[in-house]
C-alpha positions as CSV (number, residue, x, y, z in Angstrom):
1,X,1.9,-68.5,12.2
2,X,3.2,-69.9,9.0
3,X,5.3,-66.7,8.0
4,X,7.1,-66.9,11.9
5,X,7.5,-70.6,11.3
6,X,9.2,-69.8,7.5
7,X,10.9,-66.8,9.4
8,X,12.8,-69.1,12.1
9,X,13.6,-71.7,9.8
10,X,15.8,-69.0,7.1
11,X,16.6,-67.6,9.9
12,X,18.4,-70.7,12.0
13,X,19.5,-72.1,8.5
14,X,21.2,-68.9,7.4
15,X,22.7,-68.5,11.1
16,X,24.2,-72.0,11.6
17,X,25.5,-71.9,7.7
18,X,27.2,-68.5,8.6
19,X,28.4,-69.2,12.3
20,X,30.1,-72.4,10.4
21,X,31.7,-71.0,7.8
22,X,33.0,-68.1,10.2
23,X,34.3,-70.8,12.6
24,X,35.8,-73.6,9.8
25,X,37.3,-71.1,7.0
26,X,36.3,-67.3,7.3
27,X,37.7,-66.5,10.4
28,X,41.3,-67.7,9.6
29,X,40.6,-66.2,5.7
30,X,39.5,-63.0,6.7
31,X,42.3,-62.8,9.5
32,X,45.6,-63.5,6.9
33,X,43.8,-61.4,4.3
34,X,42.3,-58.2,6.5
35,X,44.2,-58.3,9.5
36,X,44.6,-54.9,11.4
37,X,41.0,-54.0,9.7
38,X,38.8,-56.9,12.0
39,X,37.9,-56.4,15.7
40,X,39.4,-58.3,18.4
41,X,35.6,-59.7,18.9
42,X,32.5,-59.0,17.0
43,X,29.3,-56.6,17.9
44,X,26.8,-59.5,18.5
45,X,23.7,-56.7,18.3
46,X,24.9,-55.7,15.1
47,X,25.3,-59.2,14.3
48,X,21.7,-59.9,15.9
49,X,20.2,-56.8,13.8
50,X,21.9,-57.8,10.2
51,X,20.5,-61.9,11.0
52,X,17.0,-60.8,11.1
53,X,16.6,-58.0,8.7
54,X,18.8,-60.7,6.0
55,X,16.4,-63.6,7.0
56,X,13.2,-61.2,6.7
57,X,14.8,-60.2,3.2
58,X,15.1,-63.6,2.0
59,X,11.6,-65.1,3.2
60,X,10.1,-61.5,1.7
61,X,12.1,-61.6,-1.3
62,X,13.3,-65.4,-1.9
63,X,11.2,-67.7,0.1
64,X,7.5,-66.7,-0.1
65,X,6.9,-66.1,-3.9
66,X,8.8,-69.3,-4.7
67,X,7.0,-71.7,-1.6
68,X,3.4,-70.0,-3.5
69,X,4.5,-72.0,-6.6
70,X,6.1,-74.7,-4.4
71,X,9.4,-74.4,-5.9
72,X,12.1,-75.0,-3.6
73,X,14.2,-74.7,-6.0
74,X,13.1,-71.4,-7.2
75,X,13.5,-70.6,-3.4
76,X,17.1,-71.0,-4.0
77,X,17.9,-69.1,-6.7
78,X,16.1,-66.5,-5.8
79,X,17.8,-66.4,-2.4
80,X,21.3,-66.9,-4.6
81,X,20.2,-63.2,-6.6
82,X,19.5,-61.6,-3.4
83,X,22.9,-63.1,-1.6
84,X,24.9,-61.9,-4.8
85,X,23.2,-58.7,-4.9
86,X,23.5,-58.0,-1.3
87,X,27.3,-59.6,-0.9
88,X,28.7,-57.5,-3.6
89,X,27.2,-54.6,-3.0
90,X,29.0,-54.7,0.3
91,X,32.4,-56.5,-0.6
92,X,32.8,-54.6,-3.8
93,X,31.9,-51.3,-2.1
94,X,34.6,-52.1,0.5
95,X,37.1,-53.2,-2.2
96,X,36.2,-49.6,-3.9
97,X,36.7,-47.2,-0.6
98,X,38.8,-49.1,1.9
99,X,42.6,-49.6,1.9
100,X,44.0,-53.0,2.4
101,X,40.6,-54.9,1.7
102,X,41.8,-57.6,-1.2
103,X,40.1,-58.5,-4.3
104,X,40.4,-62.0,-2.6
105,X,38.3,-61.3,0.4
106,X,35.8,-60.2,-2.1
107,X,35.7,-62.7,-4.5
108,X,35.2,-65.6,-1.3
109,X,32.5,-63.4,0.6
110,X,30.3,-62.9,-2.5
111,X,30.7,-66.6,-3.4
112,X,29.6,-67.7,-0.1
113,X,26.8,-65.1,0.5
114,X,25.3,-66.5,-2.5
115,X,25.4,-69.9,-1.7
116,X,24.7,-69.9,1.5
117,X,21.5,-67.6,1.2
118,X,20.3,-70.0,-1.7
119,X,20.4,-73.0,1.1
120,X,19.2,-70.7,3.6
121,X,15.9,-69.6,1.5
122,X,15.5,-73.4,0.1
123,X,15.6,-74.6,3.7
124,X,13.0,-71.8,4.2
125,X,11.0,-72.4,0.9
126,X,10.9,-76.2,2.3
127,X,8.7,-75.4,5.8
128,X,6.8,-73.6,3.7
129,X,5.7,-76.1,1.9
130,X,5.6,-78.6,4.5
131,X,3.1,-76.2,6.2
132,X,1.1,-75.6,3.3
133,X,0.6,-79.7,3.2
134,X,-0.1,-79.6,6.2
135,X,-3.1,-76.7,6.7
136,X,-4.3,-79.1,3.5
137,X,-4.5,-82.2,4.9
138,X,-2.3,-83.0,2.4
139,X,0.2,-86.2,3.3
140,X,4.1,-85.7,3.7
């Protein structure tokens, strides 16, 4: 029960930091830099299917080994390797292969992937902890 609670809190954290950014800054960003290259609406299963396998990378990867030290903190930086890792693979494959996408675009995608999967995986790295204190008796 602990991992699902760890699980839906990356999860909702990573979501809402992402469905903001996209909303406030990225939309309009991505839009004057890419254009003809975005669809008129997104692919919400796609969207649904890269959520959960991100937010079961970063509890796998990010949350879980730092919350068994309690280290939100590691939690984060962890989650900001992965994010790095995983945004530039993507943005600087894109910037390699496909006409028109800007070193610009790539440069602002990988630098909020990695922040926003080190809050993601300390929010995560936080229940954690909180439900480790709590299956101890321990108080908050």
């Amino acid at each position: 029960m602990q991992y699902l609670a760890v699980f839906g809190a990356t999860l909702l954290a990573f979501v809402c930091l992402d469905v903001a950014w996209i909303v406030l800054v990225g939309n309009a960003f991505f839009n004057s830099q890419l254009g003809a290259l975005l669809r008129s609406k997104p692919d919400l299963v796609v969207s649904a299917a890269l959520y959960l396998i991100y937010a079961a990378g970063l509890v796998y990867l990010a949350v879980m080994p730092a919350s068994c030290k309690l280290s939100a903190k590691g939690a984060a930086g962890r989650g900001a390797v992965l994010g790095l890792t995983a945004y530039a693979t993507f943005d600087l494959t894109n910037l390699a292969i496909i006409q028109g996408w800007t070193l610009a675009v790539s440069l602002v995608d990988i630098s909020w992937g990695t922040l926003a999967s080190a809050l993601a995986s300390f929010v995560g790295c936080q229940v954690a902890r909180h439900s480790a204190d709590v299956r101890q008796g321990l108080p908050r």
